[in-house]
C-alpha positions as CSV (number, residue, x, y, z in Angstrom):
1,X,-14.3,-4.3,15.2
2,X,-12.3,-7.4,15.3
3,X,-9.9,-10.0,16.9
4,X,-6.4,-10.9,16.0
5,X,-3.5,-12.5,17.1
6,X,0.4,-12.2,15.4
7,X,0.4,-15.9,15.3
8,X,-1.4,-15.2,12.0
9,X,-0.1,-12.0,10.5
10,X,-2.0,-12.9,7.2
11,X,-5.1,-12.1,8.8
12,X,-3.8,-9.5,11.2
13,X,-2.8,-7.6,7.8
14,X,-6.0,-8.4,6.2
15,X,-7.6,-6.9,9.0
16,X,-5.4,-3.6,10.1
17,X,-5.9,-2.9,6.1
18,X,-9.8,-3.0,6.1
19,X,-9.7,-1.0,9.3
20,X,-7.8,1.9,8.0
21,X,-9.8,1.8,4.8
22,X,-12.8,2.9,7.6
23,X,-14.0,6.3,8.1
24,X,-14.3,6.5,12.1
25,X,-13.2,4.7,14.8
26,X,-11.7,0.9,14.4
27,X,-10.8,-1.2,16.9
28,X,-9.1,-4.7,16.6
29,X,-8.6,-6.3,19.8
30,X,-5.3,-8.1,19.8
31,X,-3.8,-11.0,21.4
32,X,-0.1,-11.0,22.6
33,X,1.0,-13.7,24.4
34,X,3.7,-12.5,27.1
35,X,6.6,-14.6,28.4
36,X,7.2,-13.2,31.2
37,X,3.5,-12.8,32.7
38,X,2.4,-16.1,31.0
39,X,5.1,-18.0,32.4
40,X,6.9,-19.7,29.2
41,X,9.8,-19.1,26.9
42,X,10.4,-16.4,24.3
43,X,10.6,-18.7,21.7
44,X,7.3,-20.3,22.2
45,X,5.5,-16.5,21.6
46,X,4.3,-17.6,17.9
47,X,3.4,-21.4,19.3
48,X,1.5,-19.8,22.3
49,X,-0.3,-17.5,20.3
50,X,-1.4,-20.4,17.5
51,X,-3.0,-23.1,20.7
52,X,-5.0,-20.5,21.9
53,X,-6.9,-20.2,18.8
54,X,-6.6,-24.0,18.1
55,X,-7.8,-24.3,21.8
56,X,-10.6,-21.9,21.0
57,X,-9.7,-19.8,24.0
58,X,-9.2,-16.8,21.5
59,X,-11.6,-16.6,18.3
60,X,-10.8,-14.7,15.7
61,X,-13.8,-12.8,14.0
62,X,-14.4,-9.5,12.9
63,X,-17.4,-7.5,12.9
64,X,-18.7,-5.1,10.1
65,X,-21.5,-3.3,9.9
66,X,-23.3,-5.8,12.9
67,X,-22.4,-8.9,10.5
68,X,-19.9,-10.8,12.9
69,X,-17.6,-13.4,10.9
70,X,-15.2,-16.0,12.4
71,X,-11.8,-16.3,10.6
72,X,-11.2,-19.4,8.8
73,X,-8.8,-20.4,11.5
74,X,-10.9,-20.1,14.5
75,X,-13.8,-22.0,12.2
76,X,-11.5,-25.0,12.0
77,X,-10.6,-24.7,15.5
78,X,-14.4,-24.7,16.9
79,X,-15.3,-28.0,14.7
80,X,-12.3,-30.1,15.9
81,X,-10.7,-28.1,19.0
82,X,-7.2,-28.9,20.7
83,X,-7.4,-29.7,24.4
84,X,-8.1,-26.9,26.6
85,X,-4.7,-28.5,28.5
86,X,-2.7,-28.1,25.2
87,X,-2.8,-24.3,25.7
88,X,-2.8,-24.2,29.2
89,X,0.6,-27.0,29.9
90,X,3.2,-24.6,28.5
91,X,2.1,-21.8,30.8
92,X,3.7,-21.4,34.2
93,X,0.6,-19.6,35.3
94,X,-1.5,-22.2,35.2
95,X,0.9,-24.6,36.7
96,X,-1.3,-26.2,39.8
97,X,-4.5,-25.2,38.7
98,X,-7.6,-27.6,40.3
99,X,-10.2,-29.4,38.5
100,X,-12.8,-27.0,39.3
101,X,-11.0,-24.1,38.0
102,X,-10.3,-26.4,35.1
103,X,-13.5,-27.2,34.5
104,X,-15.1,-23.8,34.6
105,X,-12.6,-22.1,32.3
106,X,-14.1,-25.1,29.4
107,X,-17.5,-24.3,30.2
108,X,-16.6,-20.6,29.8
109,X,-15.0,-21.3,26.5
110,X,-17.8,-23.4,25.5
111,X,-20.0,-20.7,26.6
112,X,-18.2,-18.1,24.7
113,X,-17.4,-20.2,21.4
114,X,-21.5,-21.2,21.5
115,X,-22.2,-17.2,21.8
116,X,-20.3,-16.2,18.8
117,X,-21.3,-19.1,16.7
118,X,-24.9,-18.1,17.3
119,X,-24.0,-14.4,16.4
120,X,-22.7,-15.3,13.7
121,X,-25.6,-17.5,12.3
122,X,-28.2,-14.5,12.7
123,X,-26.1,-11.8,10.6
């Protein structure tokens, strides 16, 4: 199991070969970024893809055999992290959003960033 995002094919390669060395069921849960229901331009797809991991909004890890690992890019994102508003700006569909809503999408991440840090120190 893992998470990947075209912004960084290396390790999207890296990680479709490992999966199709498996025996079994894989499954890599990938992030696409999409113009049209994201609200920005085309030509942003890569950029958009590259601030959510710098944002920490997406982490890329992978998981085998219960050891979880974050990717070396989402490990240099968590110790100095882009502003949540980096990722979010370029988006039409968060044009307008409140402070509250704001706020509770950065405690999520926090949340979520704190969760898979932890994982990853008991494997």
């Amino acid at each position: 199991m893992a998470t990947a995002c075209a912004a960084y094919p290396q390790d999207l390669f890296k990680k479709v070969q490992k999966a199709l060395r498996f025996r079994g069921p894989t499954f890599i849960h990938h992030l696409a970024p999409c113009p049209p229901g994201w609200r920005f331009s085309t030509e942003k797809s890569v950029e958009m893809g590259k601030l959510a991991i710098k944002s920490g909004m997406w982490v890329l890890w992978e998981r085998e055999y219960g050891r979880l690992t974050i990717s070396a890019q989402s490990r240099a994102a968590i110790k100095k992290p882009i502003p949540l508003e980096e990722y979010l700006a370029p988006q039409g569909r968060f044009k307008g959003i409140d402070p509250k809503s704001l706020e509770a999408l950065k405690k999520r991440l926090e949340s979520n960033i704190g969760r898979l840090t932890q994982d990853e120190a008991r494997t």
